[in-house]
N, C-alpha and C positions, 0 to 999 in steps of 0.2 A: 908499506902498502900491502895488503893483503887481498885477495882475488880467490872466490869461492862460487865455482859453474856447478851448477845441475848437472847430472854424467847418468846413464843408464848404459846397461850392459848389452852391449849390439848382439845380433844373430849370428851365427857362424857363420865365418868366408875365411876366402883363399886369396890373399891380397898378393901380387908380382909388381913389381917395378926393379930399374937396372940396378938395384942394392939388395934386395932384400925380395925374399916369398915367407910370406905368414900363413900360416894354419890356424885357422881359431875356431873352437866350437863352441864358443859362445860365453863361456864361464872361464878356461885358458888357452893359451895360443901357445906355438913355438915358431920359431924366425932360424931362418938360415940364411948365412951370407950368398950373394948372389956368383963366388968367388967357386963356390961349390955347384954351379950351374949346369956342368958336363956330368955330374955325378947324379944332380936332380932331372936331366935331363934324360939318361941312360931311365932312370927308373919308370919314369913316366909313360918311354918307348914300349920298355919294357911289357908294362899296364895296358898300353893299348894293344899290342899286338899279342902277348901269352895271355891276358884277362887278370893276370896277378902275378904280385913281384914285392919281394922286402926286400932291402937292399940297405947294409951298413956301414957307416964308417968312422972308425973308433967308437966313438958312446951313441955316436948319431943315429938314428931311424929312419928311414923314411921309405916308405912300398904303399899298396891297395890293392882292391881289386872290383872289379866290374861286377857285378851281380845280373840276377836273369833280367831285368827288366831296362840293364845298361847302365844305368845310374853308379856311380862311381864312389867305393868308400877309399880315402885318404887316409895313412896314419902317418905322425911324425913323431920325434920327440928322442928320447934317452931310453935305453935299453929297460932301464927300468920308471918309467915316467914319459909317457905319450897321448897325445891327445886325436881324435879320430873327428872325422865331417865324412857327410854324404851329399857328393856332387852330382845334378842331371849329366848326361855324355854329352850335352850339346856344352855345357859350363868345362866339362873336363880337352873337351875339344879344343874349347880358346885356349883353357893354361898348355896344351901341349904347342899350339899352335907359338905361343907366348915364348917356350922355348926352342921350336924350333928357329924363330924369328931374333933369338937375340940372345 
């Protein structure tokens, strides 16, 4: 049997559920276990309360920072290899909310 779907390349998001947070802008993404949730969570506190924040561990990336208008850039990824989104504050509000919650 073989199975052949039509696919287009989605817009950038920030996908959460209890496994998994994706980053994608659109062309590539990076995924981090959700195992690492007190680490993604520090960072994000981080983000909202100083305006910016990197934060690493081992090869991992992940920080951003608030710009004047609130809207919020994300980077994730490998020290050398990361990919970047720009989130409204209200979008960044739920993901913090997301980890405070769980």
């Amino acid at each position: 049997m073989t199975l052949n779907l039509p696919a287009e390349r989605p817009a950038g998001y920030v996908y959460a559920d209890n496994r998994a947070v994706v980053i994608c802008n659109g062309l590539r993404a990076v995924a981090f276990n959700r195992s690492q949730g007190r680490w993604l969570r520090e960072t994000i506190e981080v983000i909202a309360e100083e305006r910016r924040a990197t934060r690493m561990q081992q090869q991992h990336v992940f920080g951003g920072f608030a710009d004047q208008s609130g809207e919020v850039v994300l980077f994730a990824g490998t020290q050398d290899d990361m990919v970047s989104v720009r989130i409204s504050s209200t979008a960044f509000a739920e993901l913090r909310s997301e980890f405070e919650n769980g």
